[in-house]
PADOPA-994544 format. One record per residue: residue in three letters; residue number from 1; y, x, z of N, C-alpha, C, O, CB in turn. Coordinates in steps of 0.001 Angstrom, whole numbers. Each point is the difference from the previous one (the first is absolute). Last residue first. Glycine has a CB too. Layout:
N
<site "ala"; NUM; <Y; X; Z>; <Y; X; Z>; <Y; X; Z>; <Y; X; Z>; <Y; X; Z>>
...
//
This chain:
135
<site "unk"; 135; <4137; -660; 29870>; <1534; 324; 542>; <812; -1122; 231>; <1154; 145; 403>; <-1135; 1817; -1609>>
<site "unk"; 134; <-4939; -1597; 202>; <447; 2; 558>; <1094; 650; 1025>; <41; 426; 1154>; <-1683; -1339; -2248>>
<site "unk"; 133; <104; -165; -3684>; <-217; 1747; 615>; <236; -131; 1245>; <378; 1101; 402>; <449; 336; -2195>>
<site "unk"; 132; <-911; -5470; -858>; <-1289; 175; 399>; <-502; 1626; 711>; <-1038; 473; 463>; <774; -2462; -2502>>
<site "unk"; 131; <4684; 167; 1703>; <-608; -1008; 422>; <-1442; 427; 453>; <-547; -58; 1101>; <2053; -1368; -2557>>
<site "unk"; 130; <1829; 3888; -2274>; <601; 572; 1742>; <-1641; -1133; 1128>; <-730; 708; 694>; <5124; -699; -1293>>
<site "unk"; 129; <-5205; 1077; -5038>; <259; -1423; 1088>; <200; 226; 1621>; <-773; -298; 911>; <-876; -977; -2590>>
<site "unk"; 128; <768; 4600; -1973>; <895; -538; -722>; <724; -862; 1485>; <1086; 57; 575>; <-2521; -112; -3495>>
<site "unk"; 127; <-2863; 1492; 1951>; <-3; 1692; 506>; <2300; -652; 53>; <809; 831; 413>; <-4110; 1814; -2472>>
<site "unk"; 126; <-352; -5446; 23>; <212; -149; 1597>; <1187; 1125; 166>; <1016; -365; 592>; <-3785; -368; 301>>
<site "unk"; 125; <3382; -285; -5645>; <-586; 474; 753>; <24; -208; 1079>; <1130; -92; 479>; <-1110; 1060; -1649>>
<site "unk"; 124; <1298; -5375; -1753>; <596; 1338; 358>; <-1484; 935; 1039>; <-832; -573; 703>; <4071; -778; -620>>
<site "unk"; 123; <-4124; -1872; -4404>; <472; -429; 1177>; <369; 1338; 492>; <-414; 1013; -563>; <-927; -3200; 935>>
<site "unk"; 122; <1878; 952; -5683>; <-995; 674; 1508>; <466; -6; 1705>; <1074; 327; 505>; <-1683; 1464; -2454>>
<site "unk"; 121; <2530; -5345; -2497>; <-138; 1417; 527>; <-1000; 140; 653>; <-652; -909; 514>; <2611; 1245; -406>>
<site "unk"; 120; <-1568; -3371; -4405>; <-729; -85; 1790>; <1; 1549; 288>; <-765; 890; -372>; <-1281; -3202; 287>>
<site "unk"; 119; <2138; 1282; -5000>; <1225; -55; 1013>; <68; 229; 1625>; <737; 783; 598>; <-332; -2287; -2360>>
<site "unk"; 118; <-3951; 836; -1195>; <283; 1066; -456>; <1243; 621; 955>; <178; 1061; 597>; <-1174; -1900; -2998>>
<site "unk"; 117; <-559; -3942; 1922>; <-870; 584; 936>; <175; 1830; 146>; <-467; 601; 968>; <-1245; -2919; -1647>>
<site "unk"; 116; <3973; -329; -2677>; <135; -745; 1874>; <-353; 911; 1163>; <528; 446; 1019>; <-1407; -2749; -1827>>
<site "unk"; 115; <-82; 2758; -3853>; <1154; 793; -148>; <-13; -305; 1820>; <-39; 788; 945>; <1530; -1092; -4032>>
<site "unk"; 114; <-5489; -2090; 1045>; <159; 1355; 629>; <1366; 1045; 213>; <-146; 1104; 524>; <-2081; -1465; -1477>>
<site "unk"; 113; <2787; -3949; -619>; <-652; -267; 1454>; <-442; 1576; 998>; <215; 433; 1132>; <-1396; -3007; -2511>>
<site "unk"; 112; <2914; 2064; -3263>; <1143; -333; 1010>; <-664; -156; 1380>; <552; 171; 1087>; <944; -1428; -2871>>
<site "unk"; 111; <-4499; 1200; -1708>; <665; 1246; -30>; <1226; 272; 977>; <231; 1095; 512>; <-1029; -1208; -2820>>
<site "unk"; 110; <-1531; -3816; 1157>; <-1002; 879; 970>; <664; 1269; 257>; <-156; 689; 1009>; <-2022; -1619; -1935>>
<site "unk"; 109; <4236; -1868; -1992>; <80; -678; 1274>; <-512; 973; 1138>; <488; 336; 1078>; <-826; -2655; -2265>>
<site "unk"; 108; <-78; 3152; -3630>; <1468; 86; 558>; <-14; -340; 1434>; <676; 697; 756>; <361; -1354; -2939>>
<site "unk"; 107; <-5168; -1189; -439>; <-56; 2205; 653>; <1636; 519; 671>; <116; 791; 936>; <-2001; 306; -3718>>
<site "unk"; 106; <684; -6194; 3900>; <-163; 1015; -1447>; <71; 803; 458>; <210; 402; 1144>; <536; -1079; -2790>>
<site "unk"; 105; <-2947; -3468; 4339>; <647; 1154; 450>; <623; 1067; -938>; <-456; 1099; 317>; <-1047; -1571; 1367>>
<site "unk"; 104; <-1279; -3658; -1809>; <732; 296; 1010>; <1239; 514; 290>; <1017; -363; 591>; <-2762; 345; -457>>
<site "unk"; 103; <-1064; 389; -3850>; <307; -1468; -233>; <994; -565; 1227>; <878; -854; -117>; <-3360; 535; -1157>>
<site "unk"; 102; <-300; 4473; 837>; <1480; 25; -718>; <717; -1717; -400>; <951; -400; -672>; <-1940; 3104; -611>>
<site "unk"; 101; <-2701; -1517; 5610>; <295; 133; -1527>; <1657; -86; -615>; <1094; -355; 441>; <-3604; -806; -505>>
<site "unk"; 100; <-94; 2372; 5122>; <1527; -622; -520>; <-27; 513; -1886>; <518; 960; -572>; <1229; -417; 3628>>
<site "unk"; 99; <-5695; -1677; 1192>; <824; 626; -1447>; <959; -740; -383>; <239; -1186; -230>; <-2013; 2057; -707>>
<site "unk"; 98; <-248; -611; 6326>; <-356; -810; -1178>; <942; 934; -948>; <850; 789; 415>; <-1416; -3531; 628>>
<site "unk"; 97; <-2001; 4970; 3097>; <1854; -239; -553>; <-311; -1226; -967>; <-1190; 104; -295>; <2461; 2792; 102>>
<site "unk"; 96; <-4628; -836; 2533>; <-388; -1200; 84>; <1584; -685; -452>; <424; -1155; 50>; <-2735; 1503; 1957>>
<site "unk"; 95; <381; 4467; -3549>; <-890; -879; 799>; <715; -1992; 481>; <-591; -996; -417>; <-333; 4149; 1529>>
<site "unk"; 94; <1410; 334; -5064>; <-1115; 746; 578>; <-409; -893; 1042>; <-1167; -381; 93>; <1917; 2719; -611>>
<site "unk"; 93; <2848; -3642; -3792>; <62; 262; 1287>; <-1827; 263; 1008>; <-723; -988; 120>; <3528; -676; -655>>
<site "unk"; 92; <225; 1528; -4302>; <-1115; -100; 18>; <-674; -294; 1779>; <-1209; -203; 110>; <1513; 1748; -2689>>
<site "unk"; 91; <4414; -1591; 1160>; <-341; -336; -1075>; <-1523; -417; 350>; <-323; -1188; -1>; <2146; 2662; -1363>>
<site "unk"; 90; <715; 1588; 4045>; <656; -1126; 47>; <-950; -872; -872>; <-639; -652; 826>; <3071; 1663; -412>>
<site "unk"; 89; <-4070; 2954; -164>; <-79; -810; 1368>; <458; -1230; -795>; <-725; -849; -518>; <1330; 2612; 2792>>
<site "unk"; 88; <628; 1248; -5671>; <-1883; -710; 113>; <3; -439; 1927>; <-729; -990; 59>; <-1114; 3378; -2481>>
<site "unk"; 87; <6121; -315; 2252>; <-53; -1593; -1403>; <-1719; -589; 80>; <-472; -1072; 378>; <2536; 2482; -2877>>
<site "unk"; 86; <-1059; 2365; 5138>; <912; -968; 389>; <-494; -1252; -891>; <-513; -1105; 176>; <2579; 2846; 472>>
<site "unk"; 85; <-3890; 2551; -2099>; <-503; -625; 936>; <710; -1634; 863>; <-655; -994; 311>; <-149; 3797; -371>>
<site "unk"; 84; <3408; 94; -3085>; <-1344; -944; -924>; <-1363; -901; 1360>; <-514; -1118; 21>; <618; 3767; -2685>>
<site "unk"; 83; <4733; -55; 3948>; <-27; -1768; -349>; <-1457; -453; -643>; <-502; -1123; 34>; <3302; 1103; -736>>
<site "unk"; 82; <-2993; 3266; 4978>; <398; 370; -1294>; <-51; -1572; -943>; <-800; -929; 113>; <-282; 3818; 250>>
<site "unk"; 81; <1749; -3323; 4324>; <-1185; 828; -691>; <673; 32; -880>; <1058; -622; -92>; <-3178; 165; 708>>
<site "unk"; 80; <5847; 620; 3534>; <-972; -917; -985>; <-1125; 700; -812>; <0; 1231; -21>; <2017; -2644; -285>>
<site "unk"; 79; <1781; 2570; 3852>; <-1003; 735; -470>; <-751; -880; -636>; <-1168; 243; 304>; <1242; 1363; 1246>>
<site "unk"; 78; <1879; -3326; 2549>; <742; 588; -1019>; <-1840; 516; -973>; <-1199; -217; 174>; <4428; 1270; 1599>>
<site "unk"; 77; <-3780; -4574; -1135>; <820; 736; -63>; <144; 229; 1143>; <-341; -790; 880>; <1084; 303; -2628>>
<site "unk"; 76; <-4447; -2177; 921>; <385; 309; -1461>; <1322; 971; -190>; <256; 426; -1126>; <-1282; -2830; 569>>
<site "unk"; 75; <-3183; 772; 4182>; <754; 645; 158>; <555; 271; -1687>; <-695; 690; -746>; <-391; 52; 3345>>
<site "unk"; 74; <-2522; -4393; -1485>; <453; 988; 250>; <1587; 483; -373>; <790; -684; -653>; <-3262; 830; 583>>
<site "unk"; 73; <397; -5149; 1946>; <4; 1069; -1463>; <503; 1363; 329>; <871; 98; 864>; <-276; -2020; -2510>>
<site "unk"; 72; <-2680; -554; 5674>; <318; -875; -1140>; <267; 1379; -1203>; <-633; 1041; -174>; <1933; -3617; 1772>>
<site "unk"; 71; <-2303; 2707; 2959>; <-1118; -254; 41>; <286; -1230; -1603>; <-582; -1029; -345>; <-226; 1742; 3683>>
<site "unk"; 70; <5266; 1503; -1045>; <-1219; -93; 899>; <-1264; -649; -766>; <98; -1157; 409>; <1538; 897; 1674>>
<site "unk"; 69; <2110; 2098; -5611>; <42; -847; 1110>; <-1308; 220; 528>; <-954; 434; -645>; <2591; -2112; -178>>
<site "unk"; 68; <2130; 4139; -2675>; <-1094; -755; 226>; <-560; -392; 1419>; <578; 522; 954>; <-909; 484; -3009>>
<site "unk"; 67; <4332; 759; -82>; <-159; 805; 473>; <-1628; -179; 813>; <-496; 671; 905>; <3344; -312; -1109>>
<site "unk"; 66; <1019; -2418; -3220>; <-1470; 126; -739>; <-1144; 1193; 1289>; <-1007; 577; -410>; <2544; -746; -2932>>
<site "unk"; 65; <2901; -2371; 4426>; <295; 1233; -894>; <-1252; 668; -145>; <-186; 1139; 428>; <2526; -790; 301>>
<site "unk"; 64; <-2568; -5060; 925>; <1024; 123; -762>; <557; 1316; -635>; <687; -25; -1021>; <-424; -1800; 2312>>
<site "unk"; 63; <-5345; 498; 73>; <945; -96; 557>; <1047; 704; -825>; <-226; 940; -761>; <-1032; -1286; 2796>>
<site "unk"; 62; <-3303; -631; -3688>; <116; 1489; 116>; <1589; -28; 1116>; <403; 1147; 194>; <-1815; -227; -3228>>
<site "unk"; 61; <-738; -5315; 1951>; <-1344; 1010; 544>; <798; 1564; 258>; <-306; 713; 956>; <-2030; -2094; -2739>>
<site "unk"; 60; <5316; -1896; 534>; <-705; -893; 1148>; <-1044; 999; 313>; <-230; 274; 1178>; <607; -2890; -1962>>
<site "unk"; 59; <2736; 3923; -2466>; <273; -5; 1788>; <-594; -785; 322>; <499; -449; 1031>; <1389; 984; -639>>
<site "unk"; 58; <-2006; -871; -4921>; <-1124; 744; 23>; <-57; 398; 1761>; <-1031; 241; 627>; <1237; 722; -3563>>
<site "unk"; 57; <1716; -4913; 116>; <-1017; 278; 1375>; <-713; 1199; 399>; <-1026; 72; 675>; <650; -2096; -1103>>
<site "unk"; 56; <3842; 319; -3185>; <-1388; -354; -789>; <-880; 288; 1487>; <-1226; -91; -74>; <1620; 1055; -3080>>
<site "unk"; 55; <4486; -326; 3563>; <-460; -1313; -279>; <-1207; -4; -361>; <-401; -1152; 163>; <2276; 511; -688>>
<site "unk"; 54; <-885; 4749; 2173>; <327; -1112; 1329>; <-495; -1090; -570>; <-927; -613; 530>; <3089; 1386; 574>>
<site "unk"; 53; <-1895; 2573; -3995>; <-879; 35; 1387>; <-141; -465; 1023>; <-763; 166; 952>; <878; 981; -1498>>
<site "unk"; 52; <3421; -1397; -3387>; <-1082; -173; -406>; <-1643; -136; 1277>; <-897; -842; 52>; <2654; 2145; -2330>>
<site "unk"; 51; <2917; -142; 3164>; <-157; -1261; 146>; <-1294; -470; -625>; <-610; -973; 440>; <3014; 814; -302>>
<site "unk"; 50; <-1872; 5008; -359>; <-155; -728; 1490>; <320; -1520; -16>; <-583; -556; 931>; <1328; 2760; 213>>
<site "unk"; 49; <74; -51; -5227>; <-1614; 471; 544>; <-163; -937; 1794>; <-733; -853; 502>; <856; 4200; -2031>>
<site "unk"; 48; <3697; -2764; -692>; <-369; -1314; -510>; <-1700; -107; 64>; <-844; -877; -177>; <3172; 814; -1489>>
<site "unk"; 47; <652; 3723; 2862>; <291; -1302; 923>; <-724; -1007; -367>; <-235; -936; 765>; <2335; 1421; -396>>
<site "unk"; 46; <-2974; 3637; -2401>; <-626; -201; 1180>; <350; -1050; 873>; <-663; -418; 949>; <386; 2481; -1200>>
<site "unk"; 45; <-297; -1132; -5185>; <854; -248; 816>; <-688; -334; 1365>; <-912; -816; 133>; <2419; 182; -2038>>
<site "unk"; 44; <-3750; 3745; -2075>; <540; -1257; 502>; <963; 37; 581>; <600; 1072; 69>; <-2213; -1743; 38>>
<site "unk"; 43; <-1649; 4072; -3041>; <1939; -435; 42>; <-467; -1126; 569>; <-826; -577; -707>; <2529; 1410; -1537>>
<site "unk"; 42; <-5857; 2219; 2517>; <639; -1168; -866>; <1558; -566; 439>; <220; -724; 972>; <-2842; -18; -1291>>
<site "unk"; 41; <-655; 6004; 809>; <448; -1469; 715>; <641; -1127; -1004>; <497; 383; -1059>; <98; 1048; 3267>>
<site "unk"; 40; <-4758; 2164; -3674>; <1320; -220; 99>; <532; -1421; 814>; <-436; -1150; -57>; <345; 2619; -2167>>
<site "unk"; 39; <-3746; 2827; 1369>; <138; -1370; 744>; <1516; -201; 219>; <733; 579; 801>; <-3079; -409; 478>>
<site "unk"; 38; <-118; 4182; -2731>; <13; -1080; -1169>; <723; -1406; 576>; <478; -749; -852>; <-2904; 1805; -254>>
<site "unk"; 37; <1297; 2202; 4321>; <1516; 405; -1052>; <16; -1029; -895>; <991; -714; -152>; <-996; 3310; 20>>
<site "unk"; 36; <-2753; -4331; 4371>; <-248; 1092; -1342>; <1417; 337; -71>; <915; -508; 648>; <-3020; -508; -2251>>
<site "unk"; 35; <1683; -657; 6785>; <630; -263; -1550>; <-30; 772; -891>; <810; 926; -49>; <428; -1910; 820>>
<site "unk"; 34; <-4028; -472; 3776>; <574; 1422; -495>; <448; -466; -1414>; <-829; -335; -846>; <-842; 2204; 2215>>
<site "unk"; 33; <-461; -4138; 2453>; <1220; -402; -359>; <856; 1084; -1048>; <1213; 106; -183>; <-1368; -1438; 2564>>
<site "unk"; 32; <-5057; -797; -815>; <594; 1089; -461>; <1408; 60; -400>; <164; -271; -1189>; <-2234; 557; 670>>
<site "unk"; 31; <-714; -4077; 2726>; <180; 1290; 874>; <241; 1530; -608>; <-80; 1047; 642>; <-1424; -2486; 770>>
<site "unk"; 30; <1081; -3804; -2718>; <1431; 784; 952>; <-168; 1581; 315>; <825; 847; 343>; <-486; -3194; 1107>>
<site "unk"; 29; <-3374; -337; -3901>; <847; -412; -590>; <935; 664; 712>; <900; 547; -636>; <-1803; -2476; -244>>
<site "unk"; 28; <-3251; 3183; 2379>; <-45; 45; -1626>; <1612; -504; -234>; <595; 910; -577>; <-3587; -1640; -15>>
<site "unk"; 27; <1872; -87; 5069>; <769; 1876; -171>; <-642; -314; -1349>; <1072; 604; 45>; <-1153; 1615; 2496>>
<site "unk"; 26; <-683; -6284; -1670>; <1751; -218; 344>; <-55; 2088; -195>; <922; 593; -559>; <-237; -3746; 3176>>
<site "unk"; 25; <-4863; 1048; -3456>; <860; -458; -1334>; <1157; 795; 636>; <573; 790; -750>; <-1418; -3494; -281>>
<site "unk"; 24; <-2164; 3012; 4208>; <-345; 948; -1033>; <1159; -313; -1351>; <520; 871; -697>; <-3436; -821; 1614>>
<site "unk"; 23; <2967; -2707; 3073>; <336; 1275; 85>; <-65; 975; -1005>; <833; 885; -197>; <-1336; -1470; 2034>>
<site "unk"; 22; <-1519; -3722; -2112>; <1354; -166; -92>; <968; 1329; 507>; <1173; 89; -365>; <-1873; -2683; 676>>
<site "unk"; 21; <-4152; 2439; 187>; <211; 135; -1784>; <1951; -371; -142>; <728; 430; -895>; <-4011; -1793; -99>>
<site "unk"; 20; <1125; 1559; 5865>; <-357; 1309; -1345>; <675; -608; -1158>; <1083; 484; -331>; <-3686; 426; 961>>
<site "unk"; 19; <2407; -4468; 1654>; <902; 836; 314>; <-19; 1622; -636>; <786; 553; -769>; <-851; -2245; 2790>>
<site "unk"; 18; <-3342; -1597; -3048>; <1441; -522; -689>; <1042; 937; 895>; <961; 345; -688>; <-1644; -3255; 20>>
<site "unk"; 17; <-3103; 3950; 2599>; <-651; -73; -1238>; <1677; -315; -1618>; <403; 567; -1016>; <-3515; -1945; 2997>>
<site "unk"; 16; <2065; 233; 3322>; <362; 1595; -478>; <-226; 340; -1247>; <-52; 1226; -102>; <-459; -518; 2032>>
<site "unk"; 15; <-180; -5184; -1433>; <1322; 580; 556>; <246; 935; -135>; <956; 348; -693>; <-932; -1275; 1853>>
<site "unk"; 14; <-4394; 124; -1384>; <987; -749; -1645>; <1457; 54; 297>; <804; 60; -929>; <-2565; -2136; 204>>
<site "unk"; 13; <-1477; 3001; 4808>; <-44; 1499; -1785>; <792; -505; -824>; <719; 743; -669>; <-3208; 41; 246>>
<site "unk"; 12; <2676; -3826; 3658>; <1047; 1245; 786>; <-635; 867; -1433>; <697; 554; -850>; <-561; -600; 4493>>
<site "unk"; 11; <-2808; -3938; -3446>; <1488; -100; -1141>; <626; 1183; 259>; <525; 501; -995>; <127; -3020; 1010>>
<site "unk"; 10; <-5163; 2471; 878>; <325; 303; -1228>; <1550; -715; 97>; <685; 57; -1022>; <-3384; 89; -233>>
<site "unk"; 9; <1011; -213; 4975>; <236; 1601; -163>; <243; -445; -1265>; <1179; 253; -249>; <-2641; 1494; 1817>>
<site "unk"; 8; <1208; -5665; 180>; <815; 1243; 352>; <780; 1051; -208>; <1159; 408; 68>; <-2264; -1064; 386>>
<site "unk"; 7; <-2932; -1918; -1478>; <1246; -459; -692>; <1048; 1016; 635>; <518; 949; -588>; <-1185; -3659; 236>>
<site "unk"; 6; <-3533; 2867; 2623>; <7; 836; -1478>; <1592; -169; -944>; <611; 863; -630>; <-3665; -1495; 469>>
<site "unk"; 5; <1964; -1399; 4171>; <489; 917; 178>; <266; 707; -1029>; <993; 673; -274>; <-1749; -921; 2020>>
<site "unk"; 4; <-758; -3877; -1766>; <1116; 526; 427>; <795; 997; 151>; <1224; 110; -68>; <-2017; -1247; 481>>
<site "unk"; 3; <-4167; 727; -858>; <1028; -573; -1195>; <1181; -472; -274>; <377; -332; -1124>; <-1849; 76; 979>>
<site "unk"; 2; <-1405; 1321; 4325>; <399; 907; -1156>; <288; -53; -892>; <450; 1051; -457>; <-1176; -441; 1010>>
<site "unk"; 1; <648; -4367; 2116>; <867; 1019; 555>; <-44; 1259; -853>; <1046; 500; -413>; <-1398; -1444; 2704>>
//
């Protein structure tokens, strides 16, 4: 029985343990959205960005206007990361995204993907929605 128990505890630490560290990667990779001057956007196409995001799967984790999903990929628009961060995710990925190498995915491609994602209006102010002012 105490050696049961012990298991336990050491897996919930190895849990909290991989959860820490998958938090820690996601505000390192997401959590500065501030675009250098030096940081230039890349010419794509945004229609061809969005069939692009649909066919390679990226709406299965981040859903169809990249607005990311319940207990799956984060939040990619409106307002996307800056593309170098964008690209090292895409490419190198922090936690459990698989990589979309260039063998996948070219830099033209990726680029249309972020035009996609560039595109995605902002959702309207509450201060906006007669519904939620209850009028």
């Amino acid at each position: 029985m105490g050696n049961q128990r012990l298991c336990v505890t050491a897996a919930t630490r190895l849990l909290a343990l991989g959860c820490l560290a998958s938090a820690l990667c996601f505000v390192f990779f997401f959590g500065n959205r501030e675009v250098s001057a030096q940081q230039t956007k890349p010419a794509g196409n945004a229609e061809n960005g969005k069939k692009l995001f649909l066919s390679v799967g990226c709406y299965e984790c981040h859903n169809r206007e990249g607005q990311g999903g319940a207990g799956t990929g984060p939040r990619l628009a409106p307002n996307p990361l800056p593309f170098s961060s964008f690209i090292h995710q895409l490419r190198q990925p922090a936690s459990q995204m698989p990589p979309y190498t260039e063998k996948v995915l070219s830099e033209a491609q990726v680029a249309d993907i972020y035009a996609f994602l560039q595109s995605v209006p902002k959702p309207p102010a509450v201060s906006t929605i007669p519904l939620l002012q209850g009028k």
